[in-house]
C-alpha positions in Angstrom: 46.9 9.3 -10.6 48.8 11.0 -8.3 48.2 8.5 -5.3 49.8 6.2 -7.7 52.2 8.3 -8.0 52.9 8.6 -4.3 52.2 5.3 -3.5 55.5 4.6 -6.2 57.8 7.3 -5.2 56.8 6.2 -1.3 58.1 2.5 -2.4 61.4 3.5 -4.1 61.9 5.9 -0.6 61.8 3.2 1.7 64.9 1.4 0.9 66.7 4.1 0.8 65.1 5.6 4.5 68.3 4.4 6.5 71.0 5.8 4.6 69.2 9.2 4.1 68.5 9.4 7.7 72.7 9.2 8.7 73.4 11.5 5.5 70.7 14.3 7.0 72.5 14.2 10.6 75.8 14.4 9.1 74.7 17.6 6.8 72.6 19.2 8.7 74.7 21.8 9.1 75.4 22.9 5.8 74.1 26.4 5.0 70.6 26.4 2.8 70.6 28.4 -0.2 68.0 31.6 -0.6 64.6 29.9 -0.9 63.0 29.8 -4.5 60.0 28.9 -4.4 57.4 27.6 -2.0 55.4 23.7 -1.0 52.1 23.1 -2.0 51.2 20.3 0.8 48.5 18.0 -0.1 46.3 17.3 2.3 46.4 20.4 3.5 44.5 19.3 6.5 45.2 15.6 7.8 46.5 13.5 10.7 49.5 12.2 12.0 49.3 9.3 10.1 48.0 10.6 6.9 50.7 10.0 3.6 51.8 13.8 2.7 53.0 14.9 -0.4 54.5 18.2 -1.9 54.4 19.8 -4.9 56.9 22.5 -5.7 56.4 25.8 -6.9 58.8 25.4 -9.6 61.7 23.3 -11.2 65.1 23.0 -9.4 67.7 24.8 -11.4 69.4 23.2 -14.0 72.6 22.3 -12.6 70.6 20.3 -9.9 70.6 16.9 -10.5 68.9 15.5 -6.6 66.6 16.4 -4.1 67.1 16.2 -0.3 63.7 16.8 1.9 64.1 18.2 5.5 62.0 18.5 8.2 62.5 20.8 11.4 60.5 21.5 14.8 59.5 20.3 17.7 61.5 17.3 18.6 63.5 16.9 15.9 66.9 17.2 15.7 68.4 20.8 15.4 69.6 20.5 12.4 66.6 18.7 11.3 66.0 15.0 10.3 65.7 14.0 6.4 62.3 12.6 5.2 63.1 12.4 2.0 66.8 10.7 1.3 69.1 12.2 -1.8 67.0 11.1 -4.8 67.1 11.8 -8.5 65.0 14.6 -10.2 64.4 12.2 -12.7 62.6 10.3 -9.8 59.7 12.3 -9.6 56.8 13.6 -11.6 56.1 17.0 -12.5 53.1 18.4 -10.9 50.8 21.8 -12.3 53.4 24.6 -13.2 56.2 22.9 -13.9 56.9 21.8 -10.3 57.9 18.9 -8.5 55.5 15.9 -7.1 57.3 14.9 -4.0 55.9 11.8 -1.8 57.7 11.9 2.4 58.2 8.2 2.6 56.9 7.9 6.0 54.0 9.6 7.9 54.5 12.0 10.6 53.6 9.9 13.3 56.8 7.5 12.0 58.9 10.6 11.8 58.4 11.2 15.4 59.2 7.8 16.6 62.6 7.9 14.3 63.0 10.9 16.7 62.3 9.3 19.9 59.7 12.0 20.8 55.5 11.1 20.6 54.6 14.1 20.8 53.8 16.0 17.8 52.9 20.0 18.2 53.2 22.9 17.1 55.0 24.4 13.4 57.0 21.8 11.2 59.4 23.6 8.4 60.1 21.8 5.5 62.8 22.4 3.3 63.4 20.9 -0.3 66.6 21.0 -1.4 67.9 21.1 -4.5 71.6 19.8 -5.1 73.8 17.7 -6.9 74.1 13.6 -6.0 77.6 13.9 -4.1 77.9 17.6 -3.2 75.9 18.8 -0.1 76.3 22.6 -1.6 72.1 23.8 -2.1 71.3 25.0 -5.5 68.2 26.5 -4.3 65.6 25.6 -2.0 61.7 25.5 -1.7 60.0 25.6 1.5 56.2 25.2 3.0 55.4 24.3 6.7 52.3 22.5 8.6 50.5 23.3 12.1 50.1 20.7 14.2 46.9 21.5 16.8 46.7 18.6 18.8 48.8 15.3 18.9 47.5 13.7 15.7 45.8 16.4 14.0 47.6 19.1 10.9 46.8 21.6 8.8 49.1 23.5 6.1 47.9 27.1 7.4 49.1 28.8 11.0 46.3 28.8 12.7 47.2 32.2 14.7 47.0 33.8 11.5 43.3 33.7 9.6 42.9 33.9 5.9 40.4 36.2 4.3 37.4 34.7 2.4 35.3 36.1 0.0 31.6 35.3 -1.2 30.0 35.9 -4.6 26.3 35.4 -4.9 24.6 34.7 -8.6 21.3 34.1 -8.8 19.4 32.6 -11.8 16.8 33.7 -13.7 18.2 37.1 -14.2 14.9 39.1 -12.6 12.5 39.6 -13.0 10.8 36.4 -12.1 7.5 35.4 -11.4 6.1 34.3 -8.7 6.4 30.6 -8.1 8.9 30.3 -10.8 12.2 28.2 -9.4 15.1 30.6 -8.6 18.7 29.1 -7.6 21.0 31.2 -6.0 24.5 30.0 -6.2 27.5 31.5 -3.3 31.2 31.4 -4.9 33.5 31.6 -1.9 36.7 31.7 -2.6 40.2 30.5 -1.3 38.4 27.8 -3.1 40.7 24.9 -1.9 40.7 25.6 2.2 37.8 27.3 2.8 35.3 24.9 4.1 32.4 25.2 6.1 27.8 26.8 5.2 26.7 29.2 3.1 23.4 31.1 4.8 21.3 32.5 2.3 19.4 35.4 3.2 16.5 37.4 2.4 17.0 41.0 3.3 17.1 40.0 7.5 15.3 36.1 7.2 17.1 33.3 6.1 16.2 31.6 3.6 16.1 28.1 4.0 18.9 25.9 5.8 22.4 26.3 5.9 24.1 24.5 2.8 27.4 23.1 2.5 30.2 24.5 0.7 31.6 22.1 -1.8 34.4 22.5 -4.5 34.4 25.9 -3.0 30.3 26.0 -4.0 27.1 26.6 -2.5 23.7 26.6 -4.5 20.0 26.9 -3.2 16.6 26.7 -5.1 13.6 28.0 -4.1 10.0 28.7 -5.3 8.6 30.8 -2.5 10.1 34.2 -3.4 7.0 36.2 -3.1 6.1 38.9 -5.3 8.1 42.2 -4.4 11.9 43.3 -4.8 14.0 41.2 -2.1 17.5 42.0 -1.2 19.5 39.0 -1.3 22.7 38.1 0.0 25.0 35.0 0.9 26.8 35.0 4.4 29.6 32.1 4.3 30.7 30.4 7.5 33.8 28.3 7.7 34.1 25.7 9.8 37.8 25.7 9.9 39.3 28.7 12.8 41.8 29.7 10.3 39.4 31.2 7.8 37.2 35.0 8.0 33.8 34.5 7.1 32.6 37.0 4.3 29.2 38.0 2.9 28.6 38.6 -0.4 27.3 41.7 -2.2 23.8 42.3 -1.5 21.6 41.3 -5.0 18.4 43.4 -5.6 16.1 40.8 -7.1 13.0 41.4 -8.3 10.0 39.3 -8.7 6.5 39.8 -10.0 3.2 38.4 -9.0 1.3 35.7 -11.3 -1.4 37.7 -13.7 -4.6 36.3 -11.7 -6.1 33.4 -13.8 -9.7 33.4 -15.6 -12.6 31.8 -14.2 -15.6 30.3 -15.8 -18.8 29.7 -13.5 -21.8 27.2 -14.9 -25.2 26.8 -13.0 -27.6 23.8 -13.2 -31.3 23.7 -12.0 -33.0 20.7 -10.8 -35.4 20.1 -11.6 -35.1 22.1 -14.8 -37.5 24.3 -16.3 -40.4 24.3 -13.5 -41.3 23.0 -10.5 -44.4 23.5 -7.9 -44.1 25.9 -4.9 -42.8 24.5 -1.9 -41.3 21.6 -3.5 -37.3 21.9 -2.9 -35.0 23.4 -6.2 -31.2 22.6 -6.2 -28.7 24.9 -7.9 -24.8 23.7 -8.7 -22.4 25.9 -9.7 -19.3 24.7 -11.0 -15.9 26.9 -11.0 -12.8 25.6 -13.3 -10.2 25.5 -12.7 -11.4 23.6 -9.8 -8.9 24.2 -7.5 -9.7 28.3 -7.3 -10.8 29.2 -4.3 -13.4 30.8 -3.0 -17.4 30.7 -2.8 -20.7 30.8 -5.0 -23.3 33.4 -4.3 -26.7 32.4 -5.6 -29.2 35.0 -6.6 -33.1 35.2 -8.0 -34.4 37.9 -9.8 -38.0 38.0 -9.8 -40.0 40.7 -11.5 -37.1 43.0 -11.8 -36.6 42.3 -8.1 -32.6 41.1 -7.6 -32.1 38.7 -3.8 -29.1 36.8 -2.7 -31.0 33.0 -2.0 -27.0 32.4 -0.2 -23.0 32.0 -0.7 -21.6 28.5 -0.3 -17.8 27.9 -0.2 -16.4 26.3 -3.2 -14.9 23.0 -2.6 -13.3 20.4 -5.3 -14.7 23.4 -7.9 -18.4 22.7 -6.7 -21.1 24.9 -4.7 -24.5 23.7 -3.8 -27.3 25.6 -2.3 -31.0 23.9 -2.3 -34.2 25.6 -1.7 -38.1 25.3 -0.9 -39.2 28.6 0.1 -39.4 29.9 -4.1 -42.4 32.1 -4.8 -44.8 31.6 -7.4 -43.6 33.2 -10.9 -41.2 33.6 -13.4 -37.5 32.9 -11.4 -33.7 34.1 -13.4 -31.3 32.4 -11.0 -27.3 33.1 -11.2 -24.1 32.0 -9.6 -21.3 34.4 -9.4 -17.9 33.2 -8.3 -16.1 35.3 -5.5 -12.4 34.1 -5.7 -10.8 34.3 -2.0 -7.7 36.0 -3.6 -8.6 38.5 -6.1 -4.7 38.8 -7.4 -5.0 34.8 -8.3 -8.4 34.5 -10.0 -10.6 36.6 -11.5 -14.4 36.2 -10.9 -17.0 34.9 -13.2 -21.2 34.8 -13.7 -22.9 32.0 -14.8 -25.0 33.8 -16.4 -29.2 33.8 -15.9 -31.3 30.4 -16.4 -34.9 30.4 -16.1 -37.0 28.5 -13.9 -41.0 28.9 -13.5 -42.6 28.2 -9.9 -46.4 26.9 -10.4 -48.8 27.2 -7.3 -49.3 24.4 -5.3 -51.6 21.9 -5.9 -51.7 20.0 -3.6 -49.7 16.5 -2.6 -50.9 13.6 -3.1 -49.5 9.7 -1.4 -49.8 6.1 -2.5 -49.5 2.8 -1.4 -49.2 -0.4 -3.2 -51.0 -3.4 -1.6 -49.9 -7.1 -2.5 -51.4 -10.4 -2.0 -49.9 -13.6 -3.5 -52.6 -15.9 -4.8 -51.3 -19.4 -3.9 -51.2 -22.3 -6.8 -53.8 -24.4 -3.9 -54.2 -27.9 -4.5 -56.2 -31.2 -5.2 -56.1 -33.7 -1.7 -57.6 -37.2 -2.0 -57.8 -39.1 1.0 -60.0 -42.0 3.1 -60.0 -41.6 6.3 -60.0 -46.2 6.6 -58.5 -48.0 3.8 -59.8 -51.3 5.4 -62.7 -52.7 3.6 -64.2 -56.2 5.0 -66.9 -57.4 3.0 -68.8 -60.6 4.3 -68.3 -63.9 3.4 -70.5 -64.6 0.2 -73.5 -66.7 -0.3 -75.1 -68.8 -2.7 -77.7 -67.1 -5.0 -81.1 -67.9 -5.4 -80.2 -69.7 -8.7 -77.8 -71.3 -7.0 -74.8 -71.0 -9.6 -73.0 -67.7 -7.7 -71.3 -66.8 -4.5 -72.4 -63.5 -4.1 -71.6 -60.3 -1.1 -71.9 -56.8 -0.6 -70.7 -53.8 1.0 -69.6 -50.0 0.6 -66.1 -48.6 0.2 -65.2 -46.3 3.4 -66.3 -42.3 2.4 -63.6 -40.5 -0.2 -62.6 -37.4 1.0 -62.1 -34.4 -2.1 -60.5 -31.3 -1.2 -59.8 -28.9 -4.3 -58.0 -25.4 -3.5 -56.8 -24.7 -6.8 -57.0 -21.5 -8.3 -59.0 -21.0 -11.3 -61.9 -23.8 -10.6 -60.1 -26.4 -13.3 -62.8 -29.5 -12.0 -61.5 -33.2 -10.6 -62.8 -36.8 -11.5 -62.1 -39.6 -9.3 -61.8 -42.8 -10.9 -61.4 -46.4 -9.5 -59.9 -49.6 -10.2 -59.5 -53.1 -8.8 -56.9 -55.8 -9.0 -57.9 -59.1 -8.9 -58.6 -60.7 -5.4 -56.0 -63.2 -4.0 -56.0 -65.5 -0.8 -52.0 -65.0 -1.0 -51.4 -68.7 -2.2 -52.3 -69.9 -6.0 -56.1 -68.8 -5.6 -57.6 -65.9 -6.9 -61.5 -64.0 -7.9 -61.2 -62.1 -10.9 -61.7 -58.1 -10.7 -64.4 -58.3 -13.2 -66.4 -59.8 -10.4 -66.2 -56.1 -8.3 -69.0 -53.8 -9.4 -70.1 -50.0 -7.6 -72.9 -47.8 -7.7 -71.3 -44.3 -6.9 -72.8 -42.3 -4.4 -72.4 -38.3 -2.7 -72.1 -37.9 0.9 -71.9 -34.4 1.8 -70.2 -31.6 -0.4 -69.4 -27.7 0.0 -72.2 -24.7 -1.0 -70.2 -23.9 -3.7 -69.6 -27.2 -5.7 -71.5 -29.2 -7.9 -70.4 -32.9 -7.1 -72.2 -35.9 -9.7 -71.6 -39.4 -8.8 -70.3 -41.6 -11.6 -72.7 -44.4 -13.5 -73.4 -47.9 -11.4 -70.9 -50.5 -12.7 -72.5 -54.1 -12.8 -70.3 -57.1 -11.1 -69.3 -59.9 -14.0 -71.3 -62.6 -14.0 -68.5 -65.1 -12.4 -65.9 -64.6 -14.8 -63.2 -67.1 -14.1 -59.5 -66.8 -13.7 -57.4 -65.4 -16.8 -60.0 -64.1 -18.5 -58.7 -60.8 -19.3 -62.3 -58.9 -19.9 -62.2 -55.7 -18.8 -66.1 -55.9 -17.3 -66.9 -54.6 -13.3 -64.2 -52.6 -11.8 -61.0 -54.5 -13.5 -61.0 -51.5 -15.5 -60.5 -47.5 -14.4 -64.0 -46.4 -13.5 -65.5 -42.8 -12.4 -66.7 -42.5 -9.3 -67.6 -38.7 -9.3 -66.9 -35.5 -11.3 -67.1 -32.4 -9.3 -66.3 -28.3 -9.7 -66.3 -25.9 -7.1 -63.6 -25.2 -4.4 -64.0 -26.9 -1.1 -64.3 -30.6 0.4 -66.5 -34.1 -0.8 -67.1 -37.2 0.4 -68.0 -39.8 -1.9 -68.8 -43.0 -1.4 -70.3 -46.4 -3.6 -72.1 -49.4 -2.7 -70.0 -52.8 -3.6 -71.1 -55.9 -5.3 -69.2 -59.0 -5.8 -69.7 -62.2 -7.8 -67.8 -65.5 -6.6 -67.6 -68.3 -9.2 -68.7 -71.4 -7.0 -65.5 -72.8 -8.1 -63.5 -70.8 -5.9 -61.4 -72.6 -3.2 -62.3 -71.3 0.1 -59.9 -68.8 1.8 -59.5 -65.1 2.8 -59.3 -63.0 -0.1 -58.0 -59.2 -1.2 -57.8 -56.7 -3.3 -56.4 -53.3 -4.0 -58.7 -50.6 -5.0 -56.7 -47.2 -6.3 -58.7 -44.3 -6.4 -57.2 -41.6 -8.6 -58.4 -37.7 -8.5 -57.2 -35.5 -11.4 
């Protein structure tokens, strides 16, 4: 609000910057009246072309109905140049305590070049004074001043003289604390409104942590690593402005206790449990909770009244393991005890005895597991020729058949199937054609089934003789000779035979000479 406020009051001043710039020459040299008050200048630090306002101490007296602002210093006039022109009271707000809110309608930088000087040093005096709209006469005035350190930089203190500071330190929880628990300690330095800069908080002669900055005229630290003990704490303030003393507070005896150390549980598991055989390894666990107490297991046996340590393993993630083949032969009570690294955190704890019986050794004792894969095997049928010429026929004794004969080329019968199941070969013809419109019925074929050679450990029997039809003519559809599925040989036994069967055929005298075939199949199942 009050920016608005100047931004306002530094709009209405402009227009009226030319005449109030001749009126302040031409009165500069009336008298000023016994100060009454004092400026409050905001920013109190700034530069030289920072917007400045001032806020009196007080009202102007009664009678007054204007303000006049003067400034006065290096450069300017002597009798000082007018940065505010003759305004109304009624012009400005009233500020905290009753005072004035007064906006300079320029910056300092614009002041100076009105002046015809650039260079900007040293003390300023300002003067607000308080008179009527046509009488020069002050009613009473209020004055402040700024520093200027360099060419472009202010600040509303004199920088040859230093302010005092002082520090108050707090600190929350009241004490005692424990150990661990969060404890803020908050530094109160006071001028609240100029004194900037760090707060170092301290620990008897240590700091603790980093500096921190001082805001609002507060600085506040919270830490957990207070250890147990009675610490001596204090809050050194450092301003970072030259015109301010640092101060340090009043030291703050603050004490802190240590955590109560924490129980412990310890469980122990045995494997294998119950018993094992001598010489064969035994693994004992102990768990600790919480899990993340530190420190280590030690494993014991008691035998026959007789107390040894079988080892101490570390705890880690709330687990020790220790594993073990050398056990004796008897009755075994076996224990964990916890050993916490830091006694003043946890407390130790026993599991507690569990049994475990050692047996003598008896012995060990290995396998092995041999595998075969028995293959399904199969049944093979095969002739080595598939050719069969027989030659050409001849006219029978009676002389009312063409009749030849021959043998089919060896079958060959391999059976590797497991489980012996048997075979039968069987055989049947077509009917024999010269490739035209000719053709000897299949009747006409006939066989008598022979063995040629077969393994030790098969029994092979050649199927019955098959007689030829007696010249059985085209179309008949008889199923005599080999025009129907005949056996050839049954057999058992694994291993190979060759079969074999003398032909017969029977050619009606009708038949038109030619070259004439025929398919055999042989079938094994």
């Amino acid at each position: 609000m009050l920016k608005n406020r100047v931004s306002r009051a530094m709009a209405l001043g402009v227009a009226a910057l030319t005449t109030a710039f001749a009126a302040g020459l031409a009165g500069a040299s009336a008298a000023y009246a016994a100060p009454i008050g004092t400026i409050d200048i905001n920013p109190a630090t700034g530069a030289d072309t920072s917007g400045i306002a001032f806020t009196t101490s007080g009202a102007c007296p009664a009678n007054a109905t204007n303000v006049l602002v003067k400034v006065e210093g290096s450069g300017f006039p002597a009798g000082g140049l007018n940065v505010v022109g003759n305004s109304p009271i009624a012009t400005y707000p009233t500020g905290p305590g009753g005072g004035m809110v007064i906006p300079l309608t320029s910056t300092m930088r614009d002041y100076a070049s009105q002046a015809g000087f650039t260079t900007l040093q040293g003390k300023y005096d300002f003067t607000v004074i308080c008179r009527t709209a046509f009488n020069g006469t002050s009613l009473g005035d209020y004055t402040g001043a700024i520093w200027f350190t360099s060419n472009t930089t202010y600040q509303a203190n004199d920088p040859a003289v230093k302010t005092d500071t002082a520090t108050a330190l707090a600190v929350t929880p009241a004490g005692p604390a424990q150990a661990g628990t969060p404890v803020t300690l908050t530094a109160t330095v006071t001028p609240t409104g100029g004194a900037a800069g760090t707060v170092q908080f301290k620990d008897g002669a240590g700091n603790l942590g980093n500096p921190v900055t001082v805001s609002g005229g507060i600085a506040a630290l919270t830490t957990s690593n207070l250890a147990a003990g009675t610490h001596d704490l204090t809050a050194v303030f450092t301003p970072s402005n030259a015109s301010y003393n640092g101060s340090t507070s009043a030291h703050v005896s603050y004490a802190v206790q240590a955590v109560p150390a924490s129980q412990t549980t310890t469980a122990l598991a045995v494997s294998p449990a119950g018993t094992s055989p001598q010489y064969s390894p035994v693994t004992l666990t102990g768990t600790v909770t919480p899990a993340g107490a530190a420190g280590s297991v030690k494993f014991t046996d008691t035998v026959g009244g007789t107390t040894t340590t079988l080892g101490t393993v570390p705890v880690a993630a709330g687990t020790a393991v220790l594993t073990t083949s050398s056990l004796p032969v008897g009755d075994h009570s076996f224990t964990a005890v916890f050993v916490p690294t830091n006694p003043a955190a946890y407390l130790g704890s026993d599991s507690g005895g569990i049994a475990h019986v050692v047996g003598a050794f008896a012995g060990v004792s290995a396998s092995e597991t041999i595998t075969t894969t028995v293959n399904a095997g199969a049944l093979v049928i095969s002739v080595a020729n598939p050719q069969v010429n027989l030659p050409s026929p001849v006219l029978n004794a009676d002389g009312d058949l063409l009749t030849t004969a021959g043998s089919i080329n060896p079958v060959t019968l391999t059976d590797t199937r497991a489980g012996n199941p048997g075979w039968t070969v069987s055989g049947q013809v077509t009917d024999f054609s010269d490739g035209a419109a000719h053709a000897i019925n299949g009747q006409n074929l006939g066989w008598a089934p022979k063995l040629v050679d077969k393994a030790p450990a098969q029994t092979v029997t050649p199927g019955s003789a098959v007689a030829a039809a007696h010249g059985a003519a085209n179309g008949d559809t008889g199923t005599a000779g080999l025009k129907s599925a005949r056996t050839l040989a049954n057999g058992t036994g694994l291993g190979t035979a060759h079969v074999t069967a003398d032909l017969a055929l029977n050619v009606p005298t009708s038949t038109v000479a030619g070259t004439y075939s025929a398919t055999l199949t042989l079938t094994a199942i």
